[in-house]
C-alpha positions, 0 to 999 in steps of 0.5 A: 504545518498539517497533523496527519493524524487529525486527518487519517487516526486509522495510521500506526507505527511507522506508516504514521511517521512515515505520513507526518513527513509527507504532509509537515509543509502542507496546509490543512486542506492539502493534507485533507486532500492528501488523506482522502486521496491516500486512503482511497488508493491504500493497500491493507496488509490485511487484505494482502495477508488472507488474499496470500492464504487463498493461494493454498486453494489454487487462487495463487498470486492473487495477493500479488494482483491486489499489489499491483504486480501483475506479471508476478500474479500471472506467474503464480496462478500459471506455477502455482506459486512456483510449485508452492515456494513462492507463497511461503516465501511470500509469507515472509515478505508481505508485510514489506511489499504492502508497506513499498505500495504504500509508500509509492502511493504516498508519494505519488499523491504527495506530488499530485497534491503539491502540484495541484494547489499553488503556493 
């Protein structure tokens, strides 16, 4: 039974439960690995955040690009984030979209882990 936090102590709120369910069956070296792989492939609201502010320069949907939604990123830089409205509505949903990523990752490297040590 792996502690997370021994692992990745940058995790808060929610993403740290959300981490300690993930890794609770898992022995210390799989949730080592767990860690190193997560962190790697994680995604900062952060980053996100002034990513979305950049769009106010034209850079429009380049947070989305740095989340993985590639269509949706071609349509912002070509509509300029639907004439604007998508960028403020996406100050709203941000926060959501990062923690989905996030969450997908995990798990994602969750399944690699589980399939790549045996039992």
């Amino acid at each position: 039974m792996a502690d997370i936090i021994k692992f990745m102590p940058e995790l808060e709120g929610q993403e740290l439960a959300t981490m300690a369910g993930i890794v609770r069956d898992m022995t210390d070296e799989q949730a080592l690995y767990f860690a190193q792989g997560y962190r790697g492939r994680r995604k900062s609201t952060s980053t996100a955040y002034l990513l979305l502010l950049l769009s106010l320069l034209g850079f429009a949907g380049i947070h989305r690009f740095y989340l993985g939604s590639i269509v949706m990123g071609i349509v912002y830089l070509l509509t300029w984030g639907f004439c604007g409205i998508g960028i403020v509505v996406d100050l709203f949903i941000t926060k959501g979209m990062t923690t989905k990523v996030n969450m997908q990752k995990a798990s994602e490297m969750a399944m690699f882990v589980r399939s790549s040590f045996p039992s």
